[in-house]
C-alpha positions as CSV (number, residue, x, y, z in Angstrom):
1,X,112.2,106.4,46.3
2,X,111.5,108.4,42.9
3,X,113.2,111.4,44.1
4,X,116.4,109.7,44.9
5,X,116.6,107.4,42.0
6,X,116.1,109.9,39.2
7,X,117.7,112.5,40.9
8,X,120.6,110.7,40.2
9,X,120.5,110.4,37.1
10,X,118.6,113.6,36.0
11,X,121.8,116.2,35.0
12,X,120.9,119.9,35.9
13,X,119.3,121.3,34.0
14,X,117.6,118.1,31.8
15,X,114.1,117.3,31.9
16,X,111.9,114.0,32.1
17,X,109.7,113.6,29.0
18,X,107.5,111.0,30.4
19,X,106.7,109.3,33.3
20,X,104.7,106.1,33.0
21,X,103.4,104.3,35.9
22,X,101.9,100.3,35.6
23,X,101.6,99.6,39.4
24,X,98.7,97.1,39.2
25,X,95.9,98.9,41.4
26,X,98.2,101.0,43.0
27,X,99.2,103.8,40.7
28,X,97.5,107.1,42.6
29,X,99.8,105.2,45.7
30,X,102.8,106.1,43.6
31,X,101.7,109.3,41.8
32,X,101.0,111.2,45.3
33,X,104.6,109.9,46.4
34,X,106.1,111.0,43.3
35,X,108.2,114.3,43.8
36,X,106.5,116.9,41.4
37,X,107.9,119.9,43.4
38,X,111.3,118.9,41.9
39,X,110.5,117.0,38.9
40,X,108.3,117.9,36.3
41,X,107.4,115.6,33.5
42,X,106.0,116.8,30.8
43,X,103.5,113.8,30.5
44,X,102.2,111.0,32.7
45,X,100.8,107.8,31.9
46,X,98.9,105.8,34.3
47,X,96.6,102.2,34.2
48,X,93.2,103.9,34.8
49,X,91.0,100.6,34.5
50,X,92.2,99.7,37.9
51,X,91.1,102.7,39.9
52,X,87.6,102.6,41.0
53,X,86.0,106.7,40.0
54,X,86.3,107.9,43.6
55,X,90.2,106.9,43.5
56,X,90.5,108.4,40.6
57,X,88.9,111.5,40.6
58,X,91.0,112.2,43.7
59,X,93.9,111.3,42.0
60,X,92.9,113.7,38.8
61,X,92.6,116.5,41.2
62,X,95.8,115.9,42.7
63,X,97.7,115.6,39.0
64,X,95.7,118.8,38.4
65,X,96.6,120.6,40.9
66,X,100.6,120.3,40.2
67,X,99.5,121.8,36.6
68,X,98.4,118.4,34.3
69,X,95.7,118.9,32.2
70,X,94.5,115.0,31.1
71,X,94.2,114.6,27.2
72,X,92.8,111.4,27.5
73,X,91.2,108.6,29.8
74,X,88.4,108.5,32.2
75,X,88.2,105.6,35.0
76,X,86.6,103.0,32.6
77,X,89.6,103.4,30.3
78,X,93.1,101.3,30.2
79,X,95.1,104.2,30.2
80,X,95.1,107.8,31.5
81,X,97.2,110.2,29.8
82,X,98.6,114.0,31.2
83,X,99.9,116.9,30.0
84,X,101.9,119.4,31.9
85,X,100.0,122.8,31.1
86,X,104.0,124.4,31.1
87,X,105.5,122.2,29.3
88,X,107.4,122.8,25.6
89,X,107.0,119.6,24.1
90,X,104.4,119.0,21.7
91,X,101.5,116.2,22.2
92,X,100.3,115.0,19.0
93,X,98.9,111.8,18.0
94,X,99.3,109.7,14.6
C-alpha cells in the first residue's frame, strides 16, 4: 500500500517531487488508490498509451480534481504528465 510504504519513509515535513507510475494497463487502478489526501506530489507521470479515452478521461478528472493540471499527454500518447496547481517546484523543459 502507497500510504504505508512512503509514509515510512516520508520525514515530516518533506515532500515527494514525483510520482511515476508504469503499471502496464493498470495505472488509473493505482492512481485512484494512491493517498493524495496525505501526500501530494508535485508531479505525476503515468503510461497513457495503455488507457483506452474513456479510462482516461475518468482518470484525468480524478487527478484534476485533487488539483493536477496535465502539461502534457492525451490517450494516444506514451506518457501523461501532471502538475500540482500548489506546488513550488518549477516545471521546465530543455
Amino acid at each position: 500500500c502507497a500510504a504505508t510504504e512512503l509514509g515510512k519513509r516520508l520525514r515530516r515535513g518533506s515532500r515527494l517531487s514525483l510520482l511515476m507510475v508504469d503499471a502496464e494497463g493498470h495505472d488509473d487502478a493505482v492512481l485512484y488508490q494512491f493517498p493524495f489526501a496525505t501526500i501530494r506530489p508535485a508531479r505525476v507521470l503515468f503510461e497513457a498509451h495503455h488507457l483506452r479515452p474513456r479510462r482516461f478521461y475518468r482518470l484525468a478528472q480524478h487527478l484534476r480534481a485533487w488539483g493536477y493540471e496535465m502539461l502534457g499527454g492525451t490517450p494516444t500518447d506514451y506518457i501523461s504528465t501532471w502538475h500540482h496547481v500548489n506546488s513550488t517546484e518549477v516545471f521546465s523543459t530543455f
